[in-house]
C-alpha positions in Angstrom: -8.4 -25.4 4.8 -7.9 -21.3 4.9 -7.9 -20.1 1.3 -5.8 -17.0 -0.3 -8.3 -15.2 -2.6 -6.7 -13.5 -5.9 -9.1 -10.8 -7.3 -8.1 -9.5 -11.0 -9.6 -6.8 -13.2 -9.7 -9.0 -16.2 -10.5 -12.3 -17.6 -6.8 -13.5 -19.0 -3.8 -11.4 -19.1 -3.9 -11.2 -15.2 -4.2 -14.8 -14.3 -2.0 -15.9 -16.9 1.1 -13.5 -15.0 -0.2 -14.6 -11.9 0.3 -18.2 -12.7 3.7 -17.7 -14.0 4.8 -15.8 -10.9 2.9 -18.9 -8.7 4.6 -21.5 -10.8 7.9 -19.5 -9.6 7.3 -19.0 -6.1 4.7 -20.6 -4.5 4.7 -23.6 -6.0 2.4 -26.4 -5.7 -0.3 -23.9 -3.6 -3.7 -25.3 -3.9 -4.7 -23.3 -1.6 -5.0 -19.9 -4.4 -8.4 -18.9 -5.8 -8.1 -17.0 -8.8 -11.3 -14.7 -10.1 -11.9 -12.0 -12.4 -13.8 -9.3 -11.2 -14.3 -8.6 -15.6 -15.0 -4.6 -14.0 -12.5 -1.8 -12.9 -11.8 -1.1 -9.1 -14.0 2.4 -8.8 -17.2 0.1 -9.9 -16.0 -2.3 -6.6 -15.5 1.0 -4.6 -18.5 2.4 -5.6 -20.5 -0.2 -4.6 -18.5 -1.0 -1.1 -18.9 2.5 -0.2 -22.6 2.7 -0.4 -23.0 0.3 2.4 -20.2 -0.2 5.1 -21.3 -3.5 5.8 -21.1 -4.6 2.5 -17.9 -7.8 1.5 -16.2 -7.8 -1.5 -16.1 -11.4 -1.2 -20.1 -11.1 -1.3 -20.1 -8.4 -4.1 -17.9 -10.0 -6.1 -19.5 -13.0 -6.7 -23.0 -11.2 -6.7 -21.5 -8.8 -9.4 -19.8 -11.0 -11.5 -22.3 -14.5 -12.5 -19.5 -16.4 -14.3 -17.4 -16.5 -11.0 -20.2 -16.8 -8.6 -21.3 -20.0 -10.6 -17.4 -21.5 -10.6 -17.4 -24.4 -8.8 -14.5 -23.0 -6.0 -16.4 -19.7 -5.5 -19.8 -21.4 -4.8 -18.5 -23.8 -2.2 -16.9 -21.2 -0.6 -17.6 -19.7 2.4 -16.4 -16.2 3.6 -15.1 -17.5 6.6 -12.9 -20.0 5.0 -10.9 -17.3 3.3 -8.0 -15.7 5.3 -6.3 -13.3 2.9 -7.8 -11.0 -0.2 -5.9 -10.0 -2.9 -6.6 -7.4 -5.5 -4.7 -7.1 -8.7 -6.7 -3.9 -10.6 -5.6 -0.6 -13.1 -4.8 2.4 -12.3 -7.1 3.9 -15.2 -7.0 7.3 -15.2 -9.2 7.9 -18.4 -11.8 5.7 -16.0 -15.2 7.6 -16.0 -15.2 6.8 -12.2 -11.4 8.1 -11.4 -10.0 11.2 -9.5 -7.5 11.4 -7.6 -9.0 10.9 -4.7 -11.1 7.7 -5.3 -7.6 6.5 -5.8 -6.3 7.1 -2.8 -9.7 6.1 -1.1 -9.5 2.6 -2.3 -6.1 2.2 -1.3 -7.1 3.3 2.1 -9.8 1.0 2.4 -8.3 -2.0 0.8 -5.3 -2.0 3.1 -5.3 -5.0 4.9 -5.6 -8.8 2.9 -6.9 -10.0 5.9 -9.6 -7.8 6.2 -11.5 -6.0 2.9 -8.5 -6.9 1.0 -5.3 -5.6 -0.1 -5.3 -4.0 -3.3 -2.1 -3.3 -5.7 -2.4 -1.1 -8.7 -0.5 -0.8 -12.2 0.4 2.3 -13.2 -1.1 2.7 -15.9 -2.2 -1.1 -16.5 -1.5 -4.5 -16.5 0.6 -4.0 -19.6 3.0 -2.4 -17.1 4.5 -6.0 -16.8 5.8 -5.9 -20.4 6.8 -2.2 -20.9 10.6 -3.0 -19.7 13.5 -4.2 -21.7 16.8 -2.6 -20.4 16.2 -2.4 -16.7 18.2 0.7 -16.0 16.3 2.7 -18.5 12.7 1.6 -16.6 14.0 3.7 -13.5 12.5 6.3 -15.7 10.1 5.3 -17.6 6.8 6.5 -18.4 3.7 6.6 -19.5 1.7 10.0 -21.2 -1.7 10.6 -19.4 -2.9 10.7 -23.2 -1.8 7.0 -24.0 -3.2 5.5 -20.5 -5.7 3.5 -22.2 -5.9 -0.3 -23.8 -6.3 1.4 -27.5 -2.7 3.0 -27.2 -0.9 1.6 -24.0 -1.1 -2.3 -25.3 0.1 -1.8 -28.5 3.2 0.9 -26.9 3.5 -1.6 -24.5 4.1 -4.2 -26.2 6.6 -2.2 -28.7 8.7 -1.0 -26.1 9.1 -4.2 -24.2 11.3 -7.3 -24.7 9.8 -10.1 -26.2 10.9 -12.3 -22.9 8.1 -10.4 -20.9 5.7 -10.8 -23.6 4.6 -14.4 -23.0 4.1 -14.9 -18.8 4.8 -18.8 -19.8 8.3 -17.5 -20.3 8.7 -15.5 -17.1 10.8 -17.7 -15.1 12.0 -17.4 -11.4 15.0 -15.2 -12.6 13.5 -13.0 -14.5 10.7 -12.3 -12.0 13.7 -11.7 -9.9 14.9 -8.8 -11.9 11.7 -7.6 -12.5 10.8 -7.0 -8.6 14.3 -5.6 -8.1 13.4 -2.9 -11.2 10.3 -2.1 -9.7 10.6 -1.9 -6.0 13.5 0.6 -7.1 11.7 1.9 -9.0 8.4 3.0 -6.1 11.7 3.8 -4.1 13.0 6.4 -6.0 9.0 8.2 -6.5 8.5 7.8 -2.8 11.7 8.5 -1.5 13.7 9.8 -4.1 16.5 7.3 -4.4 16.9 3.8 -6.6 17.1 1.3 -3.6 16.0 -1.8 -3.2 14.8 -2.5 -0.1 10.7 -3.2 0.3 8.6 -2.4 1.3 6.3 0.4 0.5 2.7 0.3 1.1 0.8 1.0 -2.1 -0.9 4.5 -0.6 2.6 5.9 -0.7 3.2 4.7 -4.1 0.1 7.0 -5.2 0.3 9.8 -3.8 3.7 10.1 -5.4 2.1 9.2 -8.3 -0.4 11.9 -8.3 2.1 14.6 -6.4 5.2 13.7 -8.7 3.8 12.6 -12.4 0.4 13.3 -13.1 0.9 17.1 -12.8 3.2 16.8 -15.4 0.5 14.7 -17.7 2.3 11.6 -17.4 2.6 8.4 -14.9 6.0 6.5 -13.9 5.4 3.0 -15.0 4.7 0.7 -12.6 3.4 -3.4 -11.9 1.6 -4.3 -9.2 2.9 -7.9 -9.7 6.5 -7.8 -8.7 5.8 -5.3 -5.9 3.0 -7.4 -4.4 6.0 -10.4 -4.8 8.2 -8.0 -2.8 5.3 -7.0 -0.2 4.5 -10.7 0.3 7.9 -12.3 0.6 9.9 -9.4 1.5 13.3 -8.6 0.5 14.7 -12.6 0.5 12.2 -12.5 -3.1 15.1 -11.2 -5.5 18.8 -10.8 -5.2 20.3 -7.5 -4.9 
């Protein structure tokens, strides 16, 4: 049986929203491997780049022993996979980051049947829980200065509704709402207007991003979750 791979930067808050969207849409899919990668996307870049030949499938589980040691990652086979997912922060306070690693990891993880297809939260996972009233999220962001777990989580987590604070809670509706926020919301950085209509690849998403909000020391909030939802289903995913 082909198997979907799901790469996230961390350990817990990632899988736990990813099970809550999968509970919502996909259902009873056993065909989902879920890993943590427990290391940010320029340390995965880094190492890719080095050597062209070089498989994240490989390099994840050689970089990271507790996944390489889980059962469904050491019976697995590279060829059995057909589709990579990557889940990973933006990060901008990252040692590794510029501007242009950003955009060269979004180049080379394009395809999720190839290297992978990566989606990045602007400025971290958090990004899920940073919304209550969905009209004020059009416009809301982040300063450069508080794009980092010491002050984002805890900001995050203030500003948000206490419905996005648990993913157990996160049902099919409120997903709903939540991709319909955010793929207006990437609409109206990439092409100026709040529209929903997917889809946008994630490459255009940051070099609004860097053109648009970093210049002005901030970044427009933004979760890779409900615009990979909108990217893999299309626009059936949500009501309009």
């Amino acid at each position: 049986m082909e198997r979907t791979l799901f790469v996230f930067e961390g350990a817990k808050r990632e899988k736990q929203y990813f099970r809550s969207l999968k509970c919502a849409f996909f259902k009873d899919e056993e065909s989902h491997i879920l890993v943590s990668f427990q290391n940010d996307i320029y340390e995965l870049y880094k190492e890719l780049s080095k050597d062209e030949d070089l498989d994240p499938f490989e390099l994840i589980k050689e970089m990271n022993p507790i996944e390489k040691h889980q059962e469904e990652m050491a019976n697995l086979r590279r060829d059995q996979i057909g589709q990579i997912y990557l889940f990973f922060d933006m990060e901008p306070h990252d040692d590794h980051y510029s501007d242009q690693n950003l955009l060269n990891m979004l180049g080379l993880f394009s395809n999720e049947t190839e290297l992978g297809k990566l989606f990045i939260s602007y400025p971290m996972v958090e990004a899920l829980r940073d919304i209550d009233d969905h009209t004020e999220y059009l416009t809301r962001i982040a300063n450069l200065v508080d794009c980092n777990g010491t002050n984002y989580k805890p900001l995050s987590a203030k500003r948000g509704s206490n419905i996005y604070q648990d993913a157990r809670k996160i049902d099919k509706i409120l997903w709903q709402g939540l991709v319909a926020a955010n793929v207006k919301k990437a609409n109206s950085l990439v092409r100026g207007e709040y529209v929903a209509t997917p889809i946008l690849e994630q490459l255009a998403i940051a070099q609004a991003q860097l053109t648009n909000c970093l210049p002005k020391d901030h970044v427009a909030v933004l979760s890779a979750f409900p615009i990979f939802l909108a990217d893999y289903f299309g626009q059936k995913v949500y009501d309009l």
